[in-house]
N, CA and C atoms as an extended XYZ file, in Angstrom:
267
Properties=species:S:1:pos:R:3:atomname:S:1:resname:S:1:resid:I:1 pbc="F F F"
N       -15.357        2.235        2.303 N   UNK     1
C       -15.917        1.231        1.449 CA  UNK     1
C       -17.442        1.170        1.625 C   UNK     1
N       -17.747        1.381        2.880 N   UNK     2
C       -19.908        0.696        3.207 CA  UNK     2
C       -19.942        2.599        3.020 C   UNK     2
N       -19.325        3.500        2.865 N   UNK     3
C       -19.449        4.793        2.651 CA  UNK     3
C       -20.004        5.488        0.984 C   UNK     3
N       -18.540        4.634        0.273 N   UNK     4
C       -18.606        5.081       -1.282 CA  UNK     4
C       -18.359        3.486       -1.736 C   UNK     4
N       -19.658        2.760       -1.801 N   UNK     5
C       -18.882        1.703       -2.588 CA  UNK     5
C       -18.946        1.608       -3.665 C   UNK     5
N       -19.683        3.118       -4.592 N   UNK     6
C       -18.999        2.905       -6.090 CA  UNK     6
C       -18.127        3.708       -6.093 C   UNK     6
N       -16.992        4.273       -5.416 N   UNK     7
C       -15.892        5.565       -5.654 CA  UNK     7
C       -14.545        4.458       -4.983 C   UNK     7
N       -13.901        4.011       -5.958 N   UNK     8
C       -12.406        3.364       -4.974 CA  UNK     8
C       -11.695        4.540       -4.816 C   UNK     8
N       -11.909        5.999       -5.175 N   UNK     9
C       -10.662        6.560       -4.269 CA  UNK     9
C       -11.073        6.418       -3.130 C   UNK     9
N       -12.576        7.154       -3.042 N   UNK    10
C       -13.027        7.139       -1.630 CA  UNK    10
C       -13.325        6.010       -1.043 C   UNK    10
N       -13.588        5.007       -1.374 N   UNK    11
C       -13.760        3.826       -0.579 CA  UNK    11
C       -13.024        2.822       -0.516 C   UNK    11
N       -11.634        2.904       -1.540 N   UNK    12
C       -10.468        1.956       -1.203 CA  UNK    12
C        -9.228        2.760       -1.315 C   UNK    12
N        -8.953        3.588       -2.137 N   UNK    13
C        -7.557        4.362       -1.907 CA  UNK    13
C        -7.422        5.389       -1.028 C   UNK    13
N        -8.488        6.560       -0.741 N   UNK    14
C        -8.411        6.748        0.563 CA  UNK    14
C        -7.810        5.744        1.952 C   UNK    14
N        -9.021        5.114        2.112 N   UNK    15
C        -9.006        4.531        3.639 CA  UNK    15
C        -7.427        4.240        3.412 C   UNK    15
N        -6.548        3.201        2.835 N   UNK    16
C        -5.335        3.098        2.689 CA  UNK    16
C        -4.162        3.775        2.675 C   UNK    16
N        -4.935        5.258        1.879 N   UNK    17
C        -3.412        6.137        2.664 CA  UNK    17
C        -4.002        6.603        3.982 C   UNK    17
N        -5.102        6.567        4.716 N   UNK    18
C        -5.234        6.359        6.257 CA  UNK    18
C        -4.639        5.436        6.939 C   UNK    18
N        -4.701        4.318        6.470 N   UNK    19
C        -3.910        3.367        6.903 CA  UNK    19
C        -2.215        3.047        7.455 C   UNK    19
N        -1.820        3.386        5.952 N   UNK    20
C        -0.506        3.948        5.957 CA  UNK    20
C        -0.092        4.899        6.582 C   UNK    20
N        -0.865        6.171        7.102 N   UNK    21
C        -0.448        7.431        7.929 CA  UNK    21
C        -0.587        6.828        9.355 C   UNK    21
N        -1.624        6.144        9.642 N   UNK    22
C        -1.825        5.678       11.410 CA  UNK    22
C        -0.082        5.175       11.244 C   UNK    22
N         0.595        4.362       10.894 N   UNK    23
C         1.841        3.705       10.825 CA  UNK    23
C         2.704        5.049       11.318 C   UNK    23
N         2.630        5.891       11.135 N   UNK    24
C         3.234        6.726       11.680 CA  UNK    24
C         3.395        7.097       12.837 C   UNK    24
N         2.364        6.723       13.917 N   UNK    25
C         2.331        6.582       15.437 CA  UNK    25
C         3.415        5.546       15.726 C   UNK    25
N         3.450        5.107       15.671 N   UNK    26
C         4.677        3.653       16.507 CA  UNK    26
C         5.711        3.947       15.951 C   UNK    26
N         5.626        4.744       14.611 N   UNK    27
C         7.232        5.076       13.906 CA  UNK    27
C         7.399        6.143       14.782 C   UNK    27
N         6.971        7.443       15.335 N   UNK    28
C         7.115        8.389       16.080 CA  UNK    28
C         7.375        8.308       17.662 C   UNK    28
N         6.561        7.109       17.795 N   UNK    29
C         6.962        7.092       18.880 CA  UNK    29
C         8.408        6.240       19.833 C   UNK    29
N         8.724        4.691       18.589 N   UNK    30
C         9.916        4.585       18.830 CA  UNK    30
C        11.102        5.329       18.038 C   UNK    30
N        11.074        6.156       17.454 N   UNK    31
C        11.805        6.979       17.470 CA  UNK    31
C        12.613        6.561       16.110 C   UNK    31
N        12.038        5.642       14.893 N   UNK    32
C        12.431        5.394       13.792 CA  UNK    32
C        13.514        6.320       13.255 C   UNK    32
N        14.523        5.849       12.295 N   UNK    33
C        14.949        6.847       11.248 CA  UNK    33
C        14.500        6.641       10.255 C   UNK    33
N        14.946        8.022        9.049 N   UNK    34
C        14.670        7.865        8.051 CA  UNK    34
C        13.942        6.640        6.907 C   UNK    34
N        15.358        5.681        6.945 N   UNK    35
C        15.424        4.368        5.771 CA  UNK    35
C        14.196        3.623        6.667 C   UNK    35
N        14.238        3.296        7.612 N   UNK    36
C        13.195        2.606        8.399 CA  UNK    36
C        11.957        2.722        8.357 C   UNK    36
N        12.019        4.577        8.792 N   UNK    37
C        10.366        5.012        8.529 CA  UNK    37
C         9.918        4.733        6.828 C   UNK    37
N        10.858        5.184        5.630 N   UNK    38
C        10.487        4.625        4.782 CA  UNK    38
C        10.171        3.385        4.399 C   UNK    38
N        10.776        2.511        5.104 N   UNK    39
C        10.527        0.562        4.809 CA  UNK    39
C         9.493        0.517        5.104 C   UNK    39
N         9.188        0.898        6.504 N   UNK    40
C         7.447        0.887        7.042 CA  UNK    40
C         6.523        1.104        6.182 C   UNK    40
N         6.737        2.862        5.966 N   UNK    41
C         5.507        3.248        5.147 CA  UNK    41
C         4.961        2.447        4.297 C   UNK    41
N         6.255        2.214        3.671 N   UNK    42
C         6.052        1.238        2.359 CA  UNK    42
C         5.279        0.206        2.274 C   UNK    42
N         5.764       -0.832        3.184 N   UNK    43
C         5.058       -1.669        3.717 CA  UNK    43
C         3.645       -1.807        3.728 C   UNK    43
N         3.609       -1.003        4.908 N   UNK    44
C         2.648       -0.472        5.342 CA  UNK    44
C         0.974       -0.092        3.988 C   UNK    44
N         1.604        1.025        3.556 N   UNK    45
C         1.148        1.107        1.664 CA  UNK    45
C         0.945        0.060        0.928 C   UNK    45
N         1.665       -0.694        1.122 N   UNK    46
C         1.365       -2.111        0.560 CA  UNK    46
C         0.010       -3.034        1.092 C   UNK    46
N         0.232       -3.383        2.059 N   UNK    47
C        -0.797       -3.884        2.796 CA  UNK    47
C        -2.052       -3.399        2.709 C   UNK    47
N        -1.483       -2.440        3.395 N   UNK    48
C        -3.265       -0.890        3.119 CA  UNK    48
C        -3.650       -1.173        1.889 C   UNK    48
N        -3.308       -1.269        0.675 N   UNK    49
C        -3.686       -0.840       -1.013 CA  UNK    49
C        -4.199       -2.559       -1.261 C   UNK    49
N        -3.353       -3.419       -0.487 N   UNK    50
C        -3.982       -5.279       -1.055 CA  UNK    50
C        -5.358       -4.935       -0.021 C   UNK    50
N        -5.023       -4.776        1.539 N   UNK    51
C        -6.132       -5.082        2.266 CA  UNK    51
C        -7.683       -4.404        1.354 C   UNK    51
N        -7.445       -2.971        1.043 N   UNK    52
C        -8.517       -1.875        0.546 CA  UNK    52
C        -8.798       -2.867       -0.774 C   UNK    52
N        -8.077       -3.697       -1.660 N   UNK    53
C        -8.765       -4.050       -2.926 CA  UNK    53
C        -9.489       -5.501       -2.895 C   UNK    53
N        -9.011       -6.109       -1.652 N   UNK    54
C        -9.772       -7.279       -1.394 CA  UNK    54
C       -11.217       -7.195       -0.359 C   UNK    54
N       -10.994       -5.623        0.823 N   UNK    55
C       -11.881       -5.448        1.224 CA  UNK    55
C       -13.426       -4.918        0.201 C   UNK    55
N       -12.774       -3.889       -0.642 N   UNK    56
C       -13.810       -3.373       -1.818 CA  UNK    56
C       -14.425       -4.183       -3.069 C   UNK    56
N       -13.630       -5.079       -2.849 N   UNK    57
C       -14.136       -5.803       -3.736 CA  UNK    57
C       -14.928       -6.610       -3.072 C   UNK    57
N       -15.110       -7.289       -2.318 N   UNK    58
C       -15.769       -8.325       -1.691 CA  UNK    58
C       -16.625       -7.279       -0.767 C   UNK    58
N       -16.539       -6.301       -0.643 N   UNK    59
C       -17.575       -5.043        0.026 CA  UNK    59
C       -17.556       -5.737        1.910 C   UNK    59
N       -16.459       -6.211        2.174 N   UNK    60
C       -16.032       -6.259        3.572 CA  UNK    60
C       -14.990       -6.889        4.116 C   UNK    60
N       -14.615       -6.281        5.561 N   UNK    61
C       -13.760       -5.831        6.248 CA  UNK    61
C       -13.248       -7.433        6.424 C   UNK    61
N       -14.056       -8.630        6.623 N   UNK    62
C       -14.440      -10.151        7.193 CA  UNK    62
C       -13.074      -10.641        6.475 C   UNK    62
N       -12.745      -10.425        5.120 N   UNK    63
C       -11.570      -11.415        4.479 CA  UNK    63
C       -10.496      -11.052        5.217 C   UNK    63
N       -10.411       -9.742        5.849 N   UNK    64
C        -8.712       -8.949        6.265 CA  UNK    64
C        -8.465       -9.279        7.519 C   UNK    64
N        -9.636       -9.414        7.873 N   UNK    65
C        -9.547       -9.729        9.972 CA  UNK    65
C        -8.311      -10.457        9.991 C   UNK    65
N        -8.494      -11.798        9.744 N   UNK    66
C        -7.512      -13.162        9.969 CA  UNK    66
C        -5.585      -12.342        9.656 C   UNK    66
N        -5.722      -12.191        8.450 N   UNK    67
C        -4.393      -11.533        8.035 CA  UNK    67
C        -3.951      -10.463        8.503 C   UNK    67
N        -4.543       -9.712        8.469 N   UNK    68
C        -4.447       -8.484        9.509 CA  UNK    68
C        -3.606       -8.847       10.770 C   UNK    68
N        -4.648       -9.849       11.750 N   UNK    69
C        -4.071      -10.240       13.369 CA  UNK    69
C        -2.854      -10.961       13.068 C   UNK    69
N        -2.389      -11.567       11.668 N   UNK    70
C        -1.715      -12.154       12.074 CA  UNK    70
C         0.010      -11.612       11.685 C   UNK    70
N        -0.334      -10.365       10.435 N   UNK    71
C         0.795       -9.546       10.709 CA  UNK    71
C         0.825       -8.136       11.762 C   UNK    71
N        -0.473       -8.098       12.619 N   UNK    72
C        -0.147       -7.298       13.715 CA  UNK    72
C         0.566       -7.907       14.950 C   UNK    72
N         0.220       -9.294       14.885 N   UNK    73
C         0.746      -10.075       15.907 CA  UNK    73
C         2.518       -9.890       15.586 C   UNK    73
N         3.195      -10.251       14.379 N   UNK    74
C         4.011      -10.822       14.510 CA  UNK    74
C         5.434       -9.315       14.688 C   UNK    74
N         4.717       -8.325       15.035 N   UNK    75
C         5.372       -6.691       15.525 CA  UNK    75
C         5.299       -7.222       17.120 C   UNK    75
N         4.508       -7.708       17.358 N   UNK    76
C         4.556       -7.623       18.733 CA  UNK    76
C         6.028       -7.623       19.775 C   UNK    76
N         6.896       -8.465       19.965 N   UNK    77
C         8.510       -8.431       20.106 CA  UNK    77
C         8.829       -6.688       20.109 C   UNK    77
N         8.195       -6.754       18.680 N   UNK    78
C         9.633       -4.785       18.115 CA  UNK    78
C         8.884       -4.607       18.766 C   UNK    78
N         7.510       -4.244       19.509 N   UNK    79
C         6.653       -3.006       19.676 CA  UNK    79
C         7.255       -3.097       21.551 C   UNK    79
N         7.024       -3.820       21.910 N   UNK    80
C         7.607       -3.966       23.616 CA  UNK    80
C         8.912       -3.646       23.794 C   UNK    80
N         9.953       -3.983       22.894 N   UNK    81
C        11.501       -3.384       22.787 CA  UNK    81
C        11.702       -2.193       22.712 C   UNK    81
N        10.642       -1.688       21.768 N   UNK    82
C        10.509        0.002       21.287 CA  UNK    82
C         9.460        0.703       22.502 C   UNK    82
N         9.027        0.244       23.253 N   UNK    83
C         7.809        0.668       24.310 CA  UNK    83
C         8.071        0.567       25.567 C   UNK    83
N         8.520       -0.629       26.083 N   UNK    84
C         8.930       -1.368       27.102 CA  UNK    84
C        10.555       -1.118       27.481 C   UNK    84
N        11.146       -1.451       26.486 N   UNK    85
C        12.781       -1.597       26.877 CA  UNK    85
C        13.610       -2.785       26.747 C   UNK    85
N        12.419       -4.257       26.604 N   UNK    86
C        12.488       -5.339       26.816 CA  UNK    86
C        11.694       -5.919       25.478 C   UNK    86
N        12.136       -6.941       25.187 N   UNK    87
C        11.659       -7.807       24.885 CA  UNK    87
C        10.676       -8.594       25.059 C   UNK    87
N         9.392       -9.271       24.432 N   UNK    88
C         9.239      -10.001       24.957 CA  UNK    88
C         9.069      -11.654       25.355 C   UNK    88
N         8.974      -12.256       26.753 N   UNK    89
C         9.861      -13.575       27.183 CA  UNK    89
C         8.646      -14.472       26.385 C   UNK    89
């Protein structure tokens, strides 16, 4: 986006299917299947493509912070079950 901010492939649909591909680390590493890894991606694609059109449009990262932490937070549980073994208390 502060790269190409007159090009939305390059400065909002890019970064987003980056986005969507990092998702692929935690799917690889707990050991996802198929239907799952697809729900993610999806997801995932989703988010990436709202976050990239509210970040480009407003030409920063500042609106996504808040929303962002607060659906990275709420993986937290799966990510220690899938990492850990456990839950967490």
């Amino acid at each position: 986006m502060a790269v190409f901010p007159d090009n939305p492939v390059r400065g909002w649909l890019w970064p987003a299917a980056g986005f969507t591909a990092w998702h692929l680390v935690p799917l690889a590493a707990g050991g996802a299947g198929s239907r799952r890894t697809a729900a993610l991606l999806g997801g995932a694609a989703l988010i990436g493509v709202g976050y990239g059109w509210v970040a480009f449009g407003t030409r920063s990262v500042i609106p996504v912070i808040g929303p962002h932490t607060v659906i990275d937070a709420s993986g937290v549980r799966a990510a220690q079950t899938i990492w850990l073994g456990h839950p967490a208390r």
